[in-house]
Every structure is written in structure tokens, then in C-alpha cells.
N, C-alpha and C positions, 0 to 999 in steps of 0.2 A: 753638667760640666764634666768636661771630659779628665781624668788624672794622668797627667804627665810619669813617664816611664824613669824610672831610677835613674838611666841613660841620657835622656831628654833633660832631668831637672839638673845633671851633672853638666851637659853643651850648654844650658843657658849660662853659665859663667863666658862661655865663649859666645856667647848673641847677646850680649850689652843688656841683657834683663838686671842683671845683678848690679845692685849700688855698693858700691866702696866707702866708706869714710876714715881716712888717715886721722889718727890720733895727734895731737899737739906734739907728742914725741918723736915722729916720724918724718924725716926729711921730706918738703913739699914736692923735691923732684921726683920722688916714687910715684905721682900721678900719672906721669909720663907710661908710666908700666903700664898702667890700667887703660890709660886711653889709647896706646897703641892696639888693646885689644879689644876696644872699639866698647868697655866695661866705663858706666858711668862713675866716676870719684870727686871728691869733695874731701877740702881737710875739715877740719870741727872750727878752724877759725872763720874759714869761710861758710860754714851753716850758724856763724854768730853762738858757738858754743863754749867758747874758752873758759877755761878757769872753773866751770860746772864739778859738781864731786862725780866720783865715778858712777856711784849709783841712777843718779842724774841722768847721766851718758847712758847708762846702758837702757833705762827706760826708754830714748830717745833713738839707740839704733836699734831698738823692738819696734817702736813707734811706726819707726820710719824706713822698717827694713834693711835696715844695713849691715855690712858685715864691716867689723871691723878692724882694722889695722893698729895695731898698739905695740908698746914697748913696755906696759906697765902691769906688774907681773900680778897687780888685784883682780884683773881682767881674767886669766887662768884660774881662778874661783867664782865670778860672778857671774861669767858664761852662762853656768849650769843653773846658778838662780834664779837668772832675766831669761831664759833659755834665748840667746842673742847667740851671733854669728862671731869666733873671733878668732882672727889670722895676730898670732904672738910674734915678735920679730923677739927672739932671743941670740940675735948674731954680736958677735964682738971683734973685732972693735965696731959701734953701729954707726960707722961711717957707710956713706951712700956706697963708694967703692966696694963694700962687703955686702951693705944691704941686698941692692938690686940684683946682682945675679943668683941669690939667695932666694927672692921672693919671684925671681924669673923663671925659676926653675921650679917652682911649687906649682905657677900659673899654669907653667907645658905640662905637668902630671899631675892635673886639677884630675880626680878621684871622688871629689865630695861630697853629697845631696845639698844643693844649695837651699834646698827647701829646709832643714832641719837645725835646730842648733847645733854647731860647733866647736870645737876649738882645736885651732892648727899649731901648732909650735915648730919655729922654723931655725935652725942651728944652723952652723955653718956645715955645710956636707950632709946637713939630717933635716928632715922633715916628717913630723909624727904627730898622729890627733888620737 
């Protein structure tokens, strides 16, 4: 099996390889982002996961590959334990209005190895992992 180029695993965010799951804290209509870019997504109420603790969750987007979208700042610690994928929405006020061109703008200068664990932290005007 052939291994995917640092390059190659960074476009798969943009060739719908990569699964998304929106956190329960996270406005439903931020889907819209992901699947305009043709990026599989899913909120945690719709994979029947609500109300789980977070350790729970993060077994579950190891499980099942996913990178996650959150607003819950135990996430930015547990990253590195579950070694899980996770995009932080720390924007204020976290209305959708602020959210989405926040997380639109992280999308157009995706940089990341989707292959590896992370963690994104997304400010208003900043983006840093």
C-alpha cells in the first residue's frame, strides 16, 4: 500500500475523505460548510450520541475517524490523549454570524495532515494548532 504524500493527505480534506462531526454545541447550520465542500458531516445528535461524557465522544471520533468540531474547551486536552482530530470553535460571540466565516476561512487555508492528530483553535481573526 502505497503512502499518501503530506500534500495528498492535506487535499483529502478537500475530496470528501474526511468525516466531520459537529459537537452538540455547535450550530446545525455549520453542515452547510462542510458539505458545500463536498466533506462528509454529521452532528453527534444525529450519530445518536448526545448527552455521552466527553471521554466517551472522543473514543467514538477515534472509532470512527472523525474530526471534530467543538466548542468545549475539555476537548483542547483530550485531543492529545484520545490522539483524535479536533477543530475548537473559540469565536465570540458563537453565533452562526461569527462562527461560519471563521471556520470558512480555516477550510480555504486547510494546512493540516488529516492523517494525524490535532488540534485547531479558531479565534475570531486567528487560527492556530
Amino acid at each position: 500500500m502505497q503512502k499518501k504524500s503530506l500534500r495528498a493527505r492535506q487535499l483529502s480534506l478537500a475530496q470528501g475523505e474526511t468525516r466531520v462531526l459537529l459537537d452538540e454545541n455547535i450550530p446545525r447550520e455549520l453542515l452547510k460548510v462542510f458539505k458545500k465542500r463536498g466533506l462528509g458531516a454529521r452532528t453527534v445528535q444525529a450519530a445518536g450520541w448526545s448527552g455521552i461524557k466527553n471521554g466517551d465522544l472522543a473514543q467514538k471520533v477515534l472509532a470512527e475517524n472523525f474530526v471534530l468540531v467543538t466548542r468545549d474547551k475539555d476537548f483542547s486536552f483530550l485531543w492529545k490523549k484520545h490522539r483524535i482530530k479536533v477543530v475548537y470553535m473559540g469565536v465570540e460571540p458563537s453565533t452562526l454570524q461569527y462562527l461560519r466565516p471563521e471556520l470558512e476561512n480555516c477550510l480555504d487555508k486547510w494546512q493540516y495532515d488529516i492523517d494525524k492528530p490535532f488540534l485547531i483553535m479558531i479565534q475570531r481573526g486567528i487560527v492556530r494548532n
